[in-house]
N, C-alpha and C positions, 0 to 999 in steps of 0.2 A: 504494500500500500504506500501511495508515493504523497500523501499529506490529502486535503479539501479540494474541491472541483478548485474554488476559489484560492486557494494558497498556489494551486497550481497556474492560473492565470497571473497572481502575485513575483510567479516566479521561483517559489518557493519548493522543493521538493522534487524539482524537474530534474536533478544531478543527482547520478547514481552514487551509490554508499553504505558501510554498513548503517543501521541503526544505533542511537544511542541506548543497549538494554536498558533497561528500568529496575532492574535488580543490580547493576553490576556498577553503577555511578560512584566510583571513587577517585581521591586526590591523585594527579597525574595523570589523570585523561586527557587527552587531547583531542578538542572536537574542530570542525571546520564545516563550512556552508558557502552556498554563493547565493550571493543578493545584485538585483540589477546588475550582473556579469562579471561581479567582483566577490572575490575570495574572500571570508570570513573568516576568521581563525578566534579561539578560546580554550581555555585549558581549564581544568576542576580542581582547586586548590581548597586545601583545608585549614580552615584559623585555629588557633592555640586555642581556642575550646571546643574543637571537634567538627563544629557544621563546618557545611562543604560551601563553599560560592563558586560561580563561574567568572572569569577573569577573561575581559575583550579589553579590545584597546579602546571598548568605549565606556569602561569601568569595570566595576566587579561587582555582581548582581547575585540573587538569593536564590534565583531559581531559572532550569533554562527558559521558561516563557521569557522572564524578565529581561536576560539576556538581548531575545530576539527580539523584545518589541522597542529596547530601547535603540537599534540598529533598526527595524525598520520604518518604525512612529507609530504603529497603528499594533491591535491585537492580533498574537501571531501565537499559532503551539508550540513550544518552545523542542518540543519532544518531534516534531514533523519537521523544525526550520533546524535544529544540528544531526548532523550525522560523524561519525567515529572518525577523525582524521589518518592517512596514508602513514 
């Protein structure tokens, strides 16, 4: 399943990859997406009390939704918009 009818007209989902599991999100991940034809890159780092955050270079965010919508503007599934980086 490649993300919403609509996420796919966004652009979002269209770029093959593995999935980010749902079970398996720990510190040192490294995920990547493309938006509008440009490469996204974020890593899963974890703070000195244990939660994890997602780190982009457009900050470091609580959850992947949060990640993507702050990279795209609008509501986006954060779980549809990264996929496992190469």
């Amino acid at each position: 399943m490649q993300g919403t009818r609509k996420d796919r007209k966004r652009g979002i989902g269209r770029y093959p990859g593995n999935r980010v599991p749902r079970d398996g999100l720990q510190a040192g991940v490294r995920l990547m997406s493309h938006y509008h034809g440009e490469r996204r890159d974020a890593e899963i780092i974890q703070r000195t009390d244990g939660s994890l955050l997602v780190r982009t270079d457009a900050g470091e965010y609580r959850s992947l939704t949060a990640a993507a919508q702050a990279i795209t503007g609008y509501a986006t599934n954060g779980w549809a918009f990264w996929r496992l980086a190469d």
